[in-house]
VEXSE-20144 format. One line per 4 residues: number of its first residue (from 1); their letters; for each residue x negated, y negated, z of N, C-alpha, C. Coordinates in pm, whole numbers. Each point is the difference from the previous one (the first is absolute). Example, Ala and Ser with C-alpha at 12.3 -4.5 7.8 and 13.67 -1.06 7.14 Angstrom:
<sites>
1 = as = -1319,569,780,89,-119,0,-90,-120,0  35,-105,-72,-82,-119,6,77,-109,73
</sites>
This chain:
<sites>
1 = xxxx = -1969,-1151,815,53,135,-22,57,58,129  -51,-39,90,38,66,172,117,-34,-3  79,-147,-24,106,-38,-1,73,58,-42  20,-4,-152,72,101,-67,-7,156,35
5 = xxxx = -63,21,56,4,147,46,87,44,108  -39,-89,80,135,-44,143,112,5,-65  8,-89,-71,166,-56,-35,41,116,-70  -73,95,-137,47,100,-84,-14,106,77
9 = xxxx = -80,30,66,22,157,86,109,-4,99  51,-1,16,228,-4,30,25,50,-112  14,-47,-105,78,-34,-107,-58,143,-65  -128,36,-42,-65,97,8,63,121,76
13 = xxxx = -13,-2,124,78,145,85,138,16,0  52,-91,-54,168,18,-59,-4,48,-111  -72,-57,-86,18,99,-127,-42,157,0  -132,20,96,-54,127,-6,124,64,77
17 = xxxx = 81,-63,123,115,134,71,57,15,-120  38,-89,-72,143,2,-60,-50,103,-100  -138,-18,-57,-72,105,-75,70,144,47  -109,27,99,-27,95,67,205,61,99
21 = xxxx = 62,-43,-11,149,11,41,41,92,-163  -24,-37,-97,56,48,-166,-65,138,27  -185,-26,3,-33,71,-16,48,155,105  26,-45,138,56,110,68,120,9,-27
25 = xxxx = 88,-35,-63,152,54,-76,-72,65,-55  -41,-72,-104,-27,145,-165,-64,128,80  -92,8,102,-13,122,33,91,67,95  113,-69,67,91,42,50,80,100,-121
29 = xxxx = 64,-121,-109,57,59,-155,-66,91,-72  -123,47,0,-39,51,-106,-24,141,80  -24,41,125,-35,115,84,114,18,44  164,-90,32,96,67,-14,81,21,-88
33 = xxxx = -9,-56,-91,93,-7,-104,-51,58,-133  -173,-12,-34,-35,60,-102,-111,-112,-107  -30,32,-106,-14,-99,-97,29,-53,-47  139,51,-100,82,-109,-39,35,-85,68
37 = xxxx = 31,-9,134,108,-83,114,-119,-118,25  -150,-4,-44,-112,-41,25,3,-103,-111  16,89,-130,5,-111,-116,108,-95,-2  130,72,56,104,-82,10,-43,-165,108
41 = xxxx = -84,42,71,36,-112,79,-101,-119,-77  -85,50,-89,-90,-121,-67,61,-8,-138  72,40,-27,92,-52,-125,115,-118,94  33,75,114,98,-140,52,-91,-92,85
45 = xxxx = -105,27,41,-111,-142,70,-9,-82,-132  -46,46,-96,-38,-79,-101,130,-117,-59  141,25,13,108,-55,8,-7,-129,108  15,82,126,-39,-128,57,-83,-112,43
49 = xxxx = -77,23,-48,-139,-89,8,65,-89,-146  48,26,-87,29,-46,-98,95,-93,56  151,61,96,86,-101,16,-87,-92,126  -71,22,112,-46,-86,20,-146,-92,-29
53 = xxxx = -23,58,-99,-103,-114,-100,102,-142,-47  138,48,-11,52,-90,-44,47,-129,90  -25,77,128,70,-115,78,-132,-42,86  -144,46,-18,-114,-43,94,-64,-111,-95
57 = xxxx = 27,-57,-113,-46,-131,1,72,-127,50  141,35,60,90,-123,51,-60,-6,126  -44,154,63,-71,-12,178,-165,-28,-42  -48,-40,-101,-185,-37,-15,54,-104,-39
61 = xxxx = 112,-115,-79,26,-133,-11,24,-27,143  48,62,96,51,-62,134,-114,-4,67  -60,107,20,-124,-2,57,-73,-122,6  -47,-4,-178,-163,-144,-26,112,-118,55
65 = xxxx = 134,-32,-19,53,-135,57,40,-13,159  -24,112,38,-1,46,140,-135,-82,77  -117,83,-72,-61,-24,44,-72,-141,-47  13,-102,-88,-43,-115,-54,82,-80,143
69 = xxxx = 152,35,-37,62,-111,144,-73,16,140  -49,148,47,-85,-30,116,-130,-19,-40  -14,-37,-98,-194,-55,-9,23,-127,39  156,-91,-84,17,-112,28,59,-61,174
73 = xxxx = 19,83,35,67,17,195,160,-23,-71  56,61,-120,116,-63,-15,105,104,38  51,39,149,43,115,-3,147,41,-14  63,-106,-13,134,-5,-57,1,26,-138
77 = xxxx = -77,-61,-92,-28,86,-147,26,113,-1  -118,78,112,-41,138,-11,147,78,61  91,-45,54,84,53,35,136,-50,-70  -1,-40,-116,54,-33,-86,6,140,-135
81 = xxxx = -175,-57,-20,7,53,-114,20,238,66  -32,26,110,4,76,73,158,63,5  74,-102,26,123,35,-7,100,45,-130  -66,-99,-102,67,19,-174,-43,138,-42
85 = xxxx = -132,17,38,-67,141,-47,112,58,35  36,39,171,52,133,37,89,3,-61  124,-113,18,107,29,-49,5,71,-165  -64,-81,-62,-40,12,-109,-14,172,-23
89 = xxxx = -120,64,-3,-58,85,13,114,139,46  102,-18,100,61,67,94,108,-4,-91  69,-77,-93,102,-3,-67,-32,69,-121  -124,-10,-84,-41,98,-104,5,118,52
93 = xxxx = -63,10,111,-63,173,18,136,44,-12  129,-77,82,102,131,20,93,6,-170  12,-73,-32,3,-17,-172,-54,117,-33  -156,6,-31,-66,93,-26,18,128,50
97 = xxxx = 40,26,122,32,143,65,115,79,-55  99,-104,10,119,60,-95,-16,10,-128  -63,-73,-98,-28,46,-112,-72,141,-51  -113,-20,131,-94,112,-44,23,155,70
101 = xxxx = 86,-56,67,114,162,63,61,32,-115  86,-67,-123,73,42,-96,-84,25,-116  -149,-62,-23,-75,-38,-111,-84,138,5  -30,63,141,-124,83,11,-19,131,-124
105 = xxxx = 124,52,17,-15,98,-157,-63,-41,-134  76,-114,-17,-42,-36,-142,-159,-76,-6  -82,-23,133,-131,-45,34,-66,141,-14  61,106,46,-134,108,-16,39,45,-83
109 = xxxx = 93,-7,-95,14,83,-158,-104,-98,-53  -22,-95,-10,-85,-85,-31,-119,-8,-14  -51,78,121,-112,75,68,-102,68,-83  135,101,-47,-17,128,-47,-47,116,97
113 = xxxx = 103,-39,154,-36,129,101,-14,104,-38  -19,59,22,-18,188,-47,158,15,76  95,116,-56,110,71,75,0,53,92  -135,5,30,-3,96,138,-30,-69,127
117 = xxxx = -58,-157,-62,-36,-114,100,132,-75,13  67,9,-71,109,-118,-8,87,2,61  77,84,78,81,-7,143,-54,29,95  -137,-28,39,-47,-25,111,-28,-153,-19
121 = xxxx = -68,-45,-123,-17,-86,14,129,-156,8  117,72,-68,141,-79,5,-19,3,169  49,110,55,77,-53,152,-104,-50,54  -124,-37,-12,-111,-54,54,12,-152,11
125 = xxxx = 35,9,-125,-45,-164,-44,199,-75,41  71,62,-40,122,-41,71,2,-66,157  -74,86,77,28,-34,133,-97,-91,50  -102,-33,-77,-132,-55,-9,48,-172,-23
129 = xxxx = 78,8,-74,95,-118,-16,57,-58,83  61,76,58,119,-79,126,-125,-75,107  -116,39,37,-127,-54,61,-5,-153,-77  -18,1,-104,-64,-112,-39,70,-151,67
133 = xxxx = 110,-78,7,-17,-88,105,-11,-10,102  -33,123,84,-72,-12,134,-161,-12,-31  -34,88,-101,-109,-34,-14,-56,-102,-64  66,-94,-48,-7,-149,-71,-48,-109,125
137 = xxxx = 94,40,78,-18,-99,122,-84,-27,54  -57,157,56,-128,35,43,-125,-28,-84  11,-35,-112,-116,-22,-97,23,-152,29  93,-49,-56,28,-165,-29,-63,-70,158
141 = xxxx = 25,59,150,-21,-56,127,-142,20,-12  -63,107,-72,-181,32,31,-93,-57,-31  69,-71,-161,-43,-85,-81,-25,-138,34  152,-44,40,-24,-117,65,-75,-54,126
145 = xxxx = -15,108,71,-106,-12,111,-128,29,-46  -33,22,-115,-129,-7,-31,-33,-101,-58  93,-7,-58,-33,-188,-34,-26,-75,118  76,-45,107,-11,-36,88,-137,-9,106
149 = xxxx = -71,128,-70,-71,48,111,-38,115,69  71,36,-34,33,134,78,27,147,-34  -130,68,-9,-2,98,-63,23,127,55  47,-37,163,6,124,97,99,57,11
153 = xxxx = 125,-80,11,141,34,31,21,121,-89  -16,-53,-127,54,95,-95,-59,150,1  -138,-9,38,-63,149,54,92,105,105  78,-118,90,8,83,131,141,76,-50
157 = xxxx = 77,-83,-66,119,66,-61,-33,136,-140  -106,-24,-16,2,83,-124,-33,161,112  -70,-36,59,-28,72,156,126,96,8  60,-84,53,128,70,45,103,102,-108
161 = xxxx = -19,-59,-110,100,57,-140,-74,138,-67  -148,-6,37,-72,120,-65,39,128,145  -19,-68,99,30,108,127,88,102,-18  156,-131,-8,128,56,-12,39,65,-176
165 = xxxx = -51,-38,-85,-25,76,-113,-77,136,-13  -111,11,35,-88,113,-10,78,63,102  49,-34,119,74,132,93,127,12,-43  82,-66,-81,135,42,-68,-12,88,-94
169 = xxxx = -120,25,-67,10,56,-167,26,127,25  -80,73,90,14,167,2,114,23,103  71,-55,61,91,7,54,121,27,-115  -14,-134,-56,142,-19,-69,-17,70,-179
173 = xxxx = -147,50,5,-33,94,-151,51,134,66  2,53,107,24,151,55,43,5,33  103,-77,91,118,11,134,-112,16,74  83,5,134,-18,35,117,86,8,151
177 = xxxx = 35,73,0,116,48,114,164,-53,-33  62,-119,34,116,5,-51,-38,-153,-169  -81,8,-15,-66,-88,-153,-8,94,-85  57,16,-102,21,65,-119,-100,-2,-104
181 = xxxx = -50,49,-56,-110,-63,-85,52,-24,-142  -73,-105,14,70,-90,-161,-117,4,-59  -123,101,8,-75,11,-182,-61,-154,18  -20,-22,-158,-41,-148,-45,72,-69,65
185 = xxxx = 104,-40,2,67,-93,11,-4,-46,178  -21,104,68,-57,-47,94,-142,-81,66  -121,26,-103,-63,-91,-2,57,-105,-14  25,-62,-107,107,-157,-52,59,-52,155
189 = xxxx = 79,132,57,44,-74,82,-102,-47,130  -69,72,28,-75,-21,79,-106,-138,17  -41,-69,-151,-7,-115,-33,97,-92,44  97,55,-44,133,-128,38,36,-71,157
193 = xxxx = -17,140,44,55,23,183,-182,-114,13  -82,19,-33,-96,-66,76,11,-129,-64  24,-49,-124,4,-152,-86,67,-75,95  130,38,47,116,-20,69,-89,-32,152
197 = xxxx = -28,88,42,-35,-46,149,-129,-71,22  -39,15,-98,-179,-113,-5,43,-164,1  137,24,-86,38,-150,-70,57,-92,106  118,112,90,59,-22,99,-160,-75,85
201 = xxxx = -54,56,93,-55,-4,74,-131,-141,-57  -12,-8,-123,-144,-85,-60,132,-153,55  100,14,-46,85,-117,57,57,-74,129  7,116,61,-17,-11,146,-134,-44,15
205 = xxxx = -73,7,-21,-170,-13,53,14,-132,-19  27,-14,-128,-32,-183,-80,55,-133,99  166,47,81,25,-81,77,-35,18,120  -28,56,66,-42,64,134,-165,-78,-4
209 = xxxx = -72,-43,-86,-128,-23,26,14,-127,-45  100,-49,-20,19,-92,-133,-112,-70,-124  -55,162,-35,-71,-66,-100,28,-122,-167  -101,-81,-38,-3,-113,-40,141,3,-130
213 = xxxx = 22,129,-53,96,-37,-101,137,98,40  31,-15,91,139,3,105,111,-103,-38  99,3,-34,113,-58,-42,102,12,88  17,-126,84,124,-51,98,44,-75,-54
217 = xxxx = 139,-64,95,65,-86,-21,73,-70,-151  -61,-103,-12,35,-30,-168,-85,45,-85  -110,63,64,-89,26,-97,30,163,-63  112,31,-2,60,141,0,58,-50,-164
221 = xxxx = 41,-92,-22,46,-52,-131,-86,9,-96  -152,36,-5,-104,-8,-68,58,168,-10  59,78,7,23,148,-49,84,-35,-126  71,-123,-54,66,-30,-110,-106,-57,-106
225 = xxxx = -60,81,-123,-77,-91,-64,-27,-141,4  -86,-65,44,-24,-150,-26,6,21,-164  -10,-121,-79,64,58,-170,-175,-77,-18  -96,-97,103,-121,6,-53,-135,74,25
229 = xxxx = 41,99,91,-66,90,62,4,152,-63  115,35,-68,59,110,-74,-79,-24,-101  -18,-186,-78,-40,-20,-134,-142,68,23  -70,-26,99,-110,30,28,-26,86,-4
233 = xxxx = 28,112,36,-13,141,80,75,89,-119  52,-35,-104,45,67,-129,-97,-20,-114  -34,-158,-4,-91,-29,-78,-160,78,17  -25,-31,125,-148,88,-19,54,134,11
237 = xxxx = 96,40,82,-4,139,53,16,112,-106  68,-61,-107,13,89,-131,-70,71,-47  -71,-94,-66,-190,7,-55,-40,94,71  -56,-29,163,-18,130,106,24,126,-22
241 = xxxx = 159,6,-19,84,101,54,-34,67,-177  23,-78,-47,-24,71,-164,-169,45,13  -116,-47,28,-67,54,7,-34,143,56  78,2,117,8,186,89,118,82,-100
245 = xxxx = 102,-85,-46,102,107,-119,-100,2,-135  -75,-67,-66,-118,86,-117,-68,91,46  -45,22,121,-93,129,86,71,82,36  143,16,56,71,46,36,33,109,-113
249 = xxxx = 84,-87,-110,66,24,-145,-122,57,-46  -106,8,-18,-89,38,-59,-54,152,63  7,-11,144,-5,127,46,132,127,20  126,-62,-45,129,52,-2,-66,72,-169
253 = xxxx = -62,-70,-64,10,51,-176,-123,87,76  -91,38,76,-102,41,7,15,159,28  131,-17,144,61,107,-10,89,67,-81  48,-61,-64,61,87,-137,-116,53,-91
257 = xxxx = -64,-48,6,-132,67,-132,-56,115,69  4,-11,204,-78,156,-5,119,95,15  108,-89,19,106,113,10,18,117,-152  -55,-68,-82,8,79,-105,-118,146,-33
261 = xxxx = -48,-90,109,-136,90,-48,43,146,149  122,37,10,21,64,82,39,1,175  73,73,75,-20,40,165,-165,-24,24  -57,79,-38,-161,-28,30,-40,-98,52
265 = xxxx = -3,-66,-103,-75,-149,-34,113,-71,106  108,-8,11,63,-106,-6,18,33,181  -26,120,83,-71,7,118,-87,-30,15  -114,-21,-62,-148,13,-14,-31,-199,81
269 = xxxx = 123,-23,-179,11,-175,49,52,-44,105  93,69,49,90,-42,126,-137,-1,95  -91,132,54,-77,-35,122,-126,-91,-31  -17,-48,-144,-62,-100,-13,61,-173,50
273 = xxxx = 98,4,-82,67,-103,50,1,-41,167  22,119,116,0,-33,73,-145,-17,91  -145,28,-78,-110,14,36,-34,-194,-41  49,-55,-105,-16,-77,-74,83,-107,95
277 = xxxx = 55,22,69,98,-107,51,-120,-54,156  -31,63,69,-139,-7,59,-114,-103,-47  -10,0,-162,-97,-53,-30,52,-120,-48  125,-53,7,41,-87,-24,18,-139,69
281 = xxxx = 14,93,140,27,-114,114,-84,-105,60  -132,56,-17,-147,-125,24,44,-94,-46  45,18,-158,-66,-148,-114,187,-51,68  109,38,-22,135,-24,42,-41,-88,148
285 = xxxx = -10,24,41,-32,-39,168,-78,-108,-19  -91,-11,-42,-115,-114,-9,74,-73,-103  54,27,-98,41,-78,-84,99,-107,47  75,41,91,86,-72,89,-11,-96,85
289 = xxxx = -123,75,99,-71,-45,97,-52,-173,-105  -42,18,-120,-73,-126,-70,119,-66,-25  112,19,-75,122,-68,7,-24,-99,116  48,39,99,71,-63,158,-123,-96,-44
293 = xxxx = -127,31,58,-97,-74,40,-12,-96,-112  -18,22,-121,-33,-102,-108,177,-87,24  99,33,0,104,-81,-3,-4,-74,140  -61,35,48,11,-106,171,-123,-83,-13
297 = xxxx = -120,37,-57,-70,-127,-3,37,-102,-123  55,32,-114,88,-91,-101,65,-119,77  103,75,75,87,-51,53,-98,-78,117  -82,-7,67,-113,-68,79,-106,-118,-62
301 = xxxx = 73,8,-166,-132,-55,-29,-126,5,-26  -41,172,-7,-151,6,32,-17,128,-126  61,-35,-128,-37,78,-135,-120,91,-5  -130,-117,56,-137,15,-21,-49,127,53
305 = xxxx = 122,69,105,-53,179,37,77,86,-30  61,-29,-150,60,86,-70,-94,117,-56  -149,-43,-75,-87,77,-77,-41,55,129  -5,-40,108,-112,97,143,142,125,22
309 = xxxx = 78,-33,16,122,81,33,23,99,-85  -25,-22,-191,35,66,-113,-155,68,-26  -69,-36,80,-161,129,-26,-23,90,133  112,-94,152,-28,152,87,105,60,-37
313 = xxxx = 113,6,-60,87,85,-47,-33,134,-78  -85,-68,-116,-64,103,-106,-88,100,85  -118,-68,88,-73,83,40,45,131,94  97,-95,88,83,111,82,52,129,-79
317 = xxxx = 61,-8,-79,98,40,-97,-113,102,-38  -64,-39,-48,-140,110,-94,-26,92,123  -67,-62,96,-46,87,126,87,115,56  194,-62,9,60,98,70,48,85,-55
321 = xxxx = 10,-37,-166,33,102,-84,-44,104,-41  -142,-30,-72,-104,33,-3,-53,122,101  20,-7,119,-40,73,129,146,113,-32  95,-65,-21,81,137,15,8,69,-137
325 = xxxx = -7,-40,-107,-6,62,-127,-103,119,70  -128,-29,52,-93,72,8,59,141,120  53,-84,38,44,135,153,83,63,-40  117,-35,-89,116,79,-83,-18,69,-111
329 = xxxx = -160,-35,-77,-33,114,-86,-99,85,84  -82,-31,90,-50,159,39,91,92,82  108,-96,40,99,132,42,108,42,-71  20,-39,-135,106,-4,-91,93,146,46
333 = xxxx = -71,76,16,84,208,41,34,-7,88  -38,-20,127,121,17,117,69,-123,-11  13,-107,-67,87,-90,11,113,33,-86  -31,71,-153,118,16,-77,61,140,70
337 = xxxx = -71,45,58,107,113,37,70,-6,85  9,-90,99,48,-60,101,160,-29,-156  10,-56,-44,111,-4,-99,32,151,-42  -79,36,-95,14,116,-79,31,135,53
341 = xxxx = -92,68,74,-34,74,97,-140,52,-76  -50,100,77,-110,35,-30,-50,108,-192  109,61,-25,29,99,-123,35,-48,-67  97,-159,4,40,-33,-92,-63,-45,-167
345 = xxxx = -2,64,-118,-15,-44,-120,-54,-157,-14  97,-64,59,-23,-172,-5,-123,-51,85  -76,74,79,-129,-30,58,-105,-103,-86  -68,131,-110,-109,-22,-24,67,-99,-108
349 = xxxx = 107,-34,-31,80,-84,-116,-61,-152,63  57,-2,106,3,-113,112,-126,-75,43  -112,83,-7,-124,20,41,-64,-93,-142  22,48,-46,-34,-82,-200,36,-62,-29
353 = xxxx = 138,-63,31,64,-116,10,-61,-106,90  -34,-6,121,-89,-32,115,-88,-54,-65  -103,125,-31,-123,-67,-61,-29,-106,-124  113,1,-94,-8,-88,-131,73,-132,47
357 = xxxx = 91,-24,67,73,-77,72,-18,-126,142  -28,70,42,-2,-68,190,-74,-143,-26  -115,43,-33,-79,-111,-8,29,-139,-53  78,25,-82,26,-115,-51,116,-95,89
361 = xxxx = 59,38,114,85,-92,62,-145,-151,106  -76,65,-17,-126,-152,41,36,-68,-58  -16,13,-164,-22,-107,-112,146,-80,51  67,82,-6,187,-11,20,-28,-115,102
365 = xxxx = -70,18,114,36,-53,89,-68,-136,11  -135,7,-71,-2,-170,-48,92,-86,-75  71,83,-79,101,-122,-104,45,-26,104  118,57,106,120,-25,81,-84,-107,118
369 = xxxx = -113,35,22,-48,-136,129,18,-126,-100  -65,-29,-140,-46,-100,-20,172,-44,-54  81,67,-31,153,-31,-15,35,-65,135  -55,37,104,86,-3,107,-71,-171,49
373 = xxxx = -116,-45,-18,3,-146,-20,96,-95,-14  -20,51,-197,69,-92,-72,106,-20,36  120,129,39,111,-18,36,16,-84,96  -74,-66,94,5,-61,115,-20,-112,-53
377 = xxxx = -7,-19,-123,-39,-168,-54,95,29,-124  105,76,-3,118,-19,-57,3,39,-172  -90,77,11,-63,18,-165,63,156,-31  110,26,-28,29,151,-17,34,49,-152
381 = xxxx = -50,-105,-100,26,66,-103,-137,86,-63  -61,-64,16,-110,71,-76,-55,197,57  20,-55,134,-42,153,45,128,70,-54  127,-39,-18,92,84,-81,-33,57,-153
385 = xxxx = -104,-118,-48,-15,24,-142,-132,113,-6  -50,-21,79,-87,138,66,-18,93,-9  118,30,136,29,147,13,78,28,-153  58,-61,-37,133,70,-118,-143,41,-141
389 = xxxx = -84,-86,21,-91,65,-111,-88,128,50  -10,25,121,-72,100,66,45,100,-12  116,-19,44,53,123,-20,116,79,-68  -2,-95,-136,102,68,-90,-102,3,-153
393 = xxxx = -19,-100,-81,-95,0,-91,-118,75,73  -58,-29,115,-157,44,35,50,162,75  80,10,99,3,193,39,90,23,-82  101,-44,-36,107,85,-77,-83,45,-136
397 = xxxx = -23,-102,-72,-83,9,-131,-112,97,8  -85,-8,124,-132,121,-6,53,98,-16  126,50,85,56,144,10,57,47,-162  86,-109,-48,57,11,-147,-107,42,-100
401 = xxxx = -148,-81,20,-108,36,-123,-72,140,38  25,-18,174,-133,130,-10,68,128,8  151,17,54,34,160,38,43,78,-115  -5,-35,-156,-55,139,-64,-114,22,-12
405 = xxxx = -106,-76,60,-167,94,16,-10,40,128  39,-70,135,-20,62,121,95,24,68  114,24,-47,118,101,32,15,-118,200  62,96,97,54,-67,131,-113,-68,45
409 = xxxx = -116,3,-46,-138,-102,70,50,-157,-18  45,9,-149,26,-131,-33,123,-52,104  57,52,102,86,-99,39,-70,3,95  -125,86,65,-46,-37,162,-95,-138,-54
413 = xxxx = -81,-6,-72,-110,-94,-59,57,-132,-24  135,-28,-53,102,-92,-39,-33,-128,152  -37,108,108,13,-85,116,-134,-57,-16  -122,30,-4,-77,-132,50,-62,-34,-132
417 = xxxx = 71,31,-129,24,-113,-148,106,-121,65  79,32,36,60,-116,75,-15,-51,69  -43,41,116,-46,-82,94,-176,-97,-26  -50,47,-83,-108,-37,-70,51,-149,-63
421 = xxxx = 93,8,-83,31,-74,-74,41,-115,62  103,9,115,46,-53,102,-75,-82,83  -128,31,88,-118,-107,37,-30,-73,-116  -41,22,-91,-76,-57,-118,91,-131,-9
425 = xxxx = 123,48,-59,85,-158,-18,18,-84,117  34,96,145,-13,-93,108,-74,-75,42  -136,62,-48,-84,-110,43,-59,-112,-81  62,28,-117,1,-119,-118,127,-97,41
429 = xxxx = 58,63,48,137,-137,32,-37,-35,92  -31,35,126,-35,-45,133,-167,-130,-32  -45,22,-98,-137,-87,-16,17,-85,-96  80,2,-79,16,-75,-110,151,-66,-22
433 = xxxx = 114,8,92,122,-66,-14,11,-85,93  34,-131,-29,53,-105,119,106,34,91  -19,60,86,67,54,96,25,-90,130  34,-95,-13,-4,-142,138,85,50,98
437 = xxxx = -17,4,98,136,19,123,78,-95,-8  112,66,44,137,-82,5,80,16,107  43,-92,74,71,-4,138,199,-67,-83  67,22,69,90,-54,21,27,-136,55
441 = xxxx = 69,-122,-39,-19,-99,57,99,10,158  27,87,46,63,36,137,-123,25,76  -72,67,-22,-147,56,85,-105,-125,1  2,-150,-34,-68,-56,-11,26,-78,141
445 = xxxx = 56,-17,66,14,-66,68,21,88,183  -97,9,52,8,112,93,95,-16,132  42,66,83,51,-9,99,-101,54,111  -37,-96,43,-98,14,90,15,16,169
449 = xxxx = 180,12,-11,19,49,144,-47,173,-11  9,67,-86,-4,105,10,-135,81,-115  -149,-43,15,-97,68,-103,-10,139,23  -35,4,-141,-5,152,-67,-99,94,71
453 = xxxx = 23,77,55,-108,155,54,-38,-15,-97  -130,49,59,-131,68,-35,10,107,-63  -14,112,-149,26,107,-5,-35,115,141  49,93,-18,34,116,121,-117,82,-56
</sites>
């Protein structure tokens, strides 16, 4: 467990800045701009987590083959399959940017924004867009060095992007001296200006140190899909990537259901959502952290500390979650008001939401470790068949039977009926399906001028 704790606590304090960076926008947005401008921005977070759910199972396929080629010392693989990702990955996102610059209206009519959220939340999510292949890059380079090993780099850059983000927002939300203030839309930009210079600079770093999946010379040609490395990295990455778009898609329908139930509620959910994103990042982080490690001893040969790796995962996971569920409900009031403000209506809404809710991202966070195995032994359908029963028949369905007897409870409760449901099958697939690891016949054969680091 010490191991994994090393290697996931990086990976861990990137998710909590990147946390904790949203979370100081929204209170930048919501104390200058208001409530609505608050809801607006989690009607358009919830968008993008959606468009990049879609493209983070091609960077968790690159990753486990990332890291299998350095279990095997094969490091031309790893900078192979390293290279198909980016290109790969870098050619969707900007696809996707332009689409979803022209698409964004007809995504939050979709919604069912409220009118009063919905042009804050349009120019939000517009400019929020033009970010995304800088921020592709920066994900796709973090990834692959964690495969590799290396769980630090990617900390020090996330470092830098929350700095220059959190000190852009109230600048460029208010003006300031000859800076004009652009409202919402200056948050967005303020994301962008930092995506941009994190990405710049995480690249510079990569050759300057020349860390292990650095692309010179001919090996710059690996930015053109290999057509058996793509097969790879499409084939599992789908499954993946479809697994975060059912959670995603499922929480896009989640917010339309409280959007109905009013402004209230549908603030109430916004500073939940962002209390909830906190409690997410333990089991996310560790879940990862087990990826790398279970795909590098595969790739080593040494299967047999897959189950030691897939029980300090769980335990971790319970402990760090667990510990903050507990610290985020006895302070649930000064934390939502930190969103809300102190008078606001949506308080004690938020507060009740909290309490029927939170808890259940633990359970959450055992399915995603013991997923995060299998995936490393190449098994991504079943945890797809999973989640899609968790949380459409199992939360969608609770909310459908129970909310003409318990009215808006039934959509906070929906969460740990699902997530309930969710361990239960996971850990019936994880104990009872032939799940064998699988290497690539490229990673079998090692290059032993150059063996694989040690995780970081």
């Amino acid at each position: 467990m010490a191991t994994l704790l090393r290697f996931s606590a990086p990976t861990l304090m990137a998710n909590v800045l990147q946390s904790l960076n949203g979370t100081v926008n929204a209170i930048w947005v919501g104390r200058m701009l208001g409530g609505s401008a608050l809801a607006a921005t989690a009607n358009a977070n919830v968008v993008m987590f959606l468009v990049f759910a879609g493209t983070f199972g091609f960077g968790m396929a690159a990753t486990v083959k990332v890291g299998q080629s350095f279990g095997a010392g094969n490091i031309d693989a790893a900078r192979r399959t390293f290279g198909t990702a980016l290109g790969f990955c870098v050619t969707l996102s900007l696809l996707v940017a332009v689409i979803g610059w022209f698409g964004a209206p007809a995504l939050l009519h979709a919604m069912s924004t409220p009118p009063q959220v919905f042009d804050f939340a349009l120019a939000y999510l517009r400019v929020v867009f033009i970010a995304m292949p800088a921020q592709m890059i920066t994900v796709i380079l973090g990834m692959a060095l964690r495969g590799a090993g290396d769980s630090i780099t990617a900390l020090r850059f996330m470092i830098v992007s929350v700095a220059l983000d959190v000190g852009l927002n109230p600048i460029l939300i208010g003006g300031l001296g000859p800076i004009p203030p652009l409202g919402i839309a200056g948050s967005a930009l303020a994301t962008t200006i930092a995506s941009t210079v994190t990405m710049l600079a995480f690249v510079v770093d990569l050759y300057a140190r020349d860390l292990p999946i650095r692309l010179i010379g001919r090996e710059l040609r690996y930015l053109l899909p290999h057509p058996a490395e793509l097969r790879y990295i499409v084939t599992k990455g789908l499954p993946m990537g479809a697994q975060m778009l059912l959670v995603s898609m499922a929480g896009i329908i989640m917010i339309g259901l409280v959007n109905r139930e009013g402004a209230t509620a549908s603030a109430a959910y916004g500073a939940s959502l962002q209390v909830w994103t906190y409690l997410q990042m333990p089991a996310m982080a560790i879940s990862a952290a087990v990826s790398a490690m279970a795909a590098q001893a595969i790739g080593a040969r040494l299967s047999d500390r897959l189950g030691s790796i897939t029980r300090a995962g769980v335990m971790l996971n319970l402990a760090l979650t667990g510990a903050m569920t507990l610290a985020l409900l006895a302070f649930d009031r000064p934390v939502l008001e930190l969103f809300l403000g102190a008078h606001s209506p949506a308080v004690n809404l938020a507060r009740h939401i909290q309490f029927l809710a939170s808890w259940s991202y633990a359970l959450f966070g055992i399915t995603i470790v013991l997923f995060g195995t299998m995936r490393a032994a190449g098994t991504v359908l079943p945890p797809l068949l999973v989640l899609g029963i968790a949380m459409y028949p199992g939360r969608l369905g609770f909310y459908a039977l129970a909310h003409p007897a318990l009215g808006m409870d039934a959509i906070w409760l929906s969460f740990p009926v699902g997530s309930a449901i969710a361990v239960s099958l996971a850990w019936l697939t994880y104990r009872l399906l032939d799940w064998r690891p699988q290497r690539e016949p490229d990673q079998i054969e090692p290059d032993l001028a150059k063996p694989a680091p040690a995780p970081a």
